[in-house]
C-alpha positions in Angstrom: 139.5 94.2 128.8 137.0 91.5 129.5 136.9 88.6 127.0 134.9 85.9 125.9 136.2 82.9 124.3 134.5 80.2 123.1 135.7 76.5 122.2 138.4 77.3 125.5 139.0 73.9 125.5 139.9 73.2 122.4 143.8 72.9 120.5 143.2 77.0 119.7 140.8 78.6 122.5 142.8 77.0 125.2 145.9 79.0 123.8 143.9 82.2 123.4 143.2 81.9 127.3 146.2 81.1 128.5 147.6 83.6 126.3 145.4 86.6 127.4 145.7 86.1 131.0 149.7 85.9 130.7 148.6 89.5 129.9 146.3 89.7 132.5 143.0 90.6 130.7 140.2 89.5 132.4 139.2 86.3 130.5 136.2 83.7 130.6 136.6 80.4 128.8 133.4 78.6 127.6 132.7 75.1 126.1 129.6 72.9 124.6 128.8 71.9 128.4 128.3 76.1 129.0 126.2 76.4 126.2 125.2 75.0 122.5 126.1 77.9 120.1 123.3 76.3 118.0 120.6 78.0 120.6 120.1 81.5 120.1 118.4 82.3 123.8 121.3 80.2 125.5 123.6 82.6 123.9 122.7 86.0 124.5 121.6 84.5 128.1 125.7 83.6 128.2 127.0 86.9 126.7 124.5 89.5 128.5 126.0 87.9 131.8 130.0 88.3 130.8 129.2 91.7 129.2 132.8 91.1 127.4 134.4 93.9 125.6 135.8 91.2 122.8 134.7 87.7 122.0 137.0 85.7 120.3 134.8 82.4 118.6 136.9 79.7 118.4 134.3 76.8 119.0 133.4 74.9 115.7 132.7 71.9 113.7 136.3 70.8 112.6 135.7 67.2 111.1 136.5 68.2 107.6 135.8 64.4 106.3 132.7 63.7 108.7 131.4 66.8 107.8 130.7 65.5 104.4 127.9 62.9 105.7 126.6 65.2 108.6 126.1 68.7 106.2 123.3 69.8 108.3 124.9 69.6 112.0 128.2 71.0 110.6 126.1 74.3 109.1 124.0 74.9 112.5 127.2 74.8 114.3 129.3 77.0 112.1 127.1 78.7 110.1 124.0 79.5 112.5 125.9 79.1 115.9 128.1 82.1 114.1 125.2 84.0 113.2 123.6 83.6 117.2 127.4 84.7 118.0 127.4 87.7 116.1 124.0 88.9 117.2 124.9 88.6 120.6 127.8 90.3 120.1 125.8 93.3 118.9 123.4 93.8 121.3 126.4 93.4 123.9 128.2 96.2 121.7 130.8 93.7 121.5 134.0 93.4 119.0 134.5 89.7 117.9 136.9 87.6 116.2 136.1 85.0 114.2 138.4 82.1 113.8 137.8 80.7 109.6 139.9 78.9 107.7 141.7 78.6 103.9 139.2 75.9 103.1 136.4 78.5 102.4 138.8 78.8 99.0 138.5 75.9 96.2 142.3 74.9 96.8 143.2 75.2 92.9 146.1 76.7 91.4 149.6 77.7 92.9 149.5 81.2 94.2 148.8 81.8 98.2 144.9 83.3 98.3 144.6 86.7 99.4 142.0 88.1 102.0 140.2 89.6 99.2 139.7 86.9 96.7 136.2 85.5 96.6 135.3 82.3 98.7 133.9 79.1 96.7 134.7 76.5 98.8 134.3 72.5 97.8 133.6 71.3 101.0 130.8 71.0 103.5 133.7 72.2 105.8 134.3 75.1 103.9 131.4 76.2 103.1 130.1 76.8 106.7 133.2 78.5 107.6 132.4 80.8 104.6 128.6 81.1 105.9 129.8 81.8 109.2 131.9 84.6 107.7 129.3 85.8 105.4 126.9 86.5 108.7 129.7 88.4 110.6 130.1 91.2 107.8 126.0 91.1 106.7 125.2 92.1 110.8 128.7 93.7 112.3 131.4 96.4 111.4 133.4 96.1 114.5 135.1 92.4 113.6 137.9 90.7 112.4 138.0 87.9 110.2 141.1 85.6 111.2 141.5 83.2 108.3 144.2 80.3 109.1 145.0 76.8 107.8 147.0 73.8 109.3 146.5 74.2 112.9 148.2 71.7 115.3 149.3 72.1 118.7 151.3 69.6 121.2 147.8 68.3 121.8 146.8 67.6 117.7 146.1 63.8 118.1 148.2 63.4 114.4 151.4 65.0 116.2 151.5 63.1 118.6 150.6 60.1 116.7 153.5 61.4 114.5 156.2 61.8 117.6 155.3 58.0 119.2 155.5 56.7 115.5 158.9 58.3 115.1 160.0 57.5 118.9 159.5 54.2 118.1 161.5 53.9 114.8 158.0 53.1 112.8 157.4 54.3 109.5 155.3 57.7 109.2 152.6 58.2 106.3 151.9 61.5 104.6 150.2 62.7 101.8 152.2 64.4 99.5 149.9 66.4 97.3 148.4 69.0 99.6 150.3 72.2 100.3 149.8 75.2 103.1 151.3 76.5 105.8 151.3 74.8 108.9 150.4 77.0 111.8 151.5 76.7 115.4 148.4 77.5 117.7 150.3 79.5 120.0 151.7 81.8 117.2 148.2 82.8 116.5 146.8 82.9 120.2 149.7 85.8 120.6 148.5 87.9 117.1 144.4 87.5 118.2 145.9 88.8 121.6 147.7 91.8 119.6 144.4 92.4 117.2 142.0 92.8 120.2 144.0 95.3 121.5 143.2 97.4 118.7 140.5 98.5 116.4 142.4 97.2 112.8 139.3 95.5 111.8 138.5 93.6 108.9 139.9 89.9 107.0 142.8 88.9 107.6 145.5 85.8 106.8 147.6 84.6 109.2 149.7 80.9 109.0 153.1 80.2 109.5 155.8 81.9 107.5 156.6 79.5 103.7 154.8 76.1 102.9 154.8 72.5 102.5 153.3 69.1 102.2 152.3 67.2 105.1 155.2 64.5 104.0 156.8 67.7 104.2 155.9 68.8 107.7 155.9 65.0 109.0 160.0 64.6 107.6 160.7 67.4 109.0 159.1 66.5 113.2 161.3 63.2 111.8 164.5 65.1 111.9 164.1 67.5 114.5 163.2 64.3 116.8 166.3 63.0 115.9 164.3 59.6 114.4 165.5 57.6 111.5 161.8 56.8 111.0 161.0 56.7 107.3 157.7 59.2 105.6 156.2 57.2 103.4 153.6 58.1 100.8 150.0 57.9 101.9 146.8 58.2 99.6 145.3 61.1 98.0 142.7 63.2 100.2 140.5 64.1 97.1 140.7 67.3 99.2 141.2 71.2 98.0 145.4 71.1 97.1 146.0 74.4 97.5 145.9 76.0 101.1 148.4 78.7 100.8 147.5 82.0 102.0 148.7 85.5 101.8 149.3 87.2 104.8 151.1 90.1 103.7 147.8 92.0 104.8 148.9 91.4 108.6 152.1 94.2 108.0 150.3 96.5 106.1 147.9 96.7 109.0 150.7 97.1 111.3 150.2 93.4 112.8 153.4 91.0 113.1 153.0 87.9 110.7 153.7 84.6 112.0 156.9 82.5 112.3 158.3 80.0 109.8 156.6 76.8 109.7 159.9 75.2 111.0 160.5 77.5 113.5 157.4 77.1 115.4 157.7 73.0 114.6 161.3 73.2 116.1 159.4 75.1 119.7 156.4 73.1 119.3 159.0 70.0 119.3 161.7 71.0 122.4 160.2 69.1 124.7 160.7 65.7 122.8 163.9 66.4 121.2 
């Protein structure tokens, strides 16, 4: 199988290609220097030449709080760059994944959101993750929609902010209002390896196993480290609270749902402990 994958050098894309030539598909990374999703021409130019089977879109705007004073770049990029993706994807009579988020949900209550409860998202964020989903199912029926919150990697600049702060005995600041499910981004470069091997399309959830706070999350690294560093409180986000989500979709498709949290924290972690 020959796959696409765009944003290949970022925290998730370069996990989905490492990941799918440990299983020796046949895999081409590309970045912003390749091409600017935003320009239609540039690519179907880039997908007519790879002719891939699957392409898995990973590349997005990710500044959640920038986003808020640059609405219009964050929407070409996710929004439109999705829609150029998607088109592309058609005329190449390719499958695509689409890599969205829990933030295209308003974050309120206390139960996990399910794959089919309706998107009204309260960010700028959000909202072009929800747009960029919305073009997907308006243009395509051979997709999956890969829905995910808390991403971090050895590479997430807060981890390893997180890890020195703790190496060094320092205290460690959290906000303790917001809970989700932190997800390791290897766990999910190994279930978009096992989706594109099939044809199980549709929306799906998929974060670690249980939930927490990022006080949570950061007393935990603390711990597992082995630090005595103290998690202190840190100011509200006045973001969406809630970023559970309900994966229970993955087994009933036949898909294996992630590890705990802790789990993947704990092999995310063994190299500093």
């Amino acid at each position: 199988m020959r796959v696409l994958v765009t944003g290949a050098s970022g925290q998730l894309g370069s996990e989905v290609v490492r990941c799918l030539r440990g299983i020796r598909m046949d895999v081409r990374g590309v970045n912003r220097e390749d091409f600017d999703v935003r320009d239609v021409d540039a690519v179907h130019a880039a997908v007519a030449e790879a002719q891939p089977d699957a392409i898995v879109h990973c590349a997005a705007y990710t500044d959640i709080r920038r986003a808020e004073t640059e609405p219009e770049l964050c929407a070409e990029v996710n929004a439109m760059g999705t829609l150029n993706m998607a088109r592309a994807a058609l005329r190449a009579n390719s499958k695509l994944l689409y890599v969205s988020t829990a933030r295209v949900f308003p974050g309120e209550g206390a139960v996990p959101y399910e794959p089919t409860d309706r998107p009204a998202a309260k960010t700028v964020y959000g909202l072009s993750k929800a747009q960029g989903e919305e073009a997907i199912r308006g243009l395509m029926t051979r997709y999956f929609i890969l829905r995910t919150s808390w991403l971090y990697s050895e590479a997430s600049p807060r981890l390893r902010e997180l890890t020195r702060l703790a190496a060094e005995g320092r205290a460690v600041t959290a906000m303790e209002d917001m809970i989700a499910s932190p997800t390791w981004a290897p766990d999910l470069a190994r279930l978009i390896a096992d989706m594109l091997r099939t044809e199980r399309y549709g929306t799906y959830h998929a974060a670690g196993e249980g939930a927490c706070t990022p006080a949570g999350f950061a007393q935990m690294a603390v711990q597992l480290l082995g630090s005595r560093s103290q998690v202190r409180p840190e100011a509200p986000a006045h973001m969406p609270l809630n970023g559970r989500l309900d994966c229970r979709a993955l087994e009933q498709a036949g898909f294996r749902r992630l590890p705990s949290w802790e789990e993947s924290l704990s092999g995310c972690l063994s190299g500093q402990m």
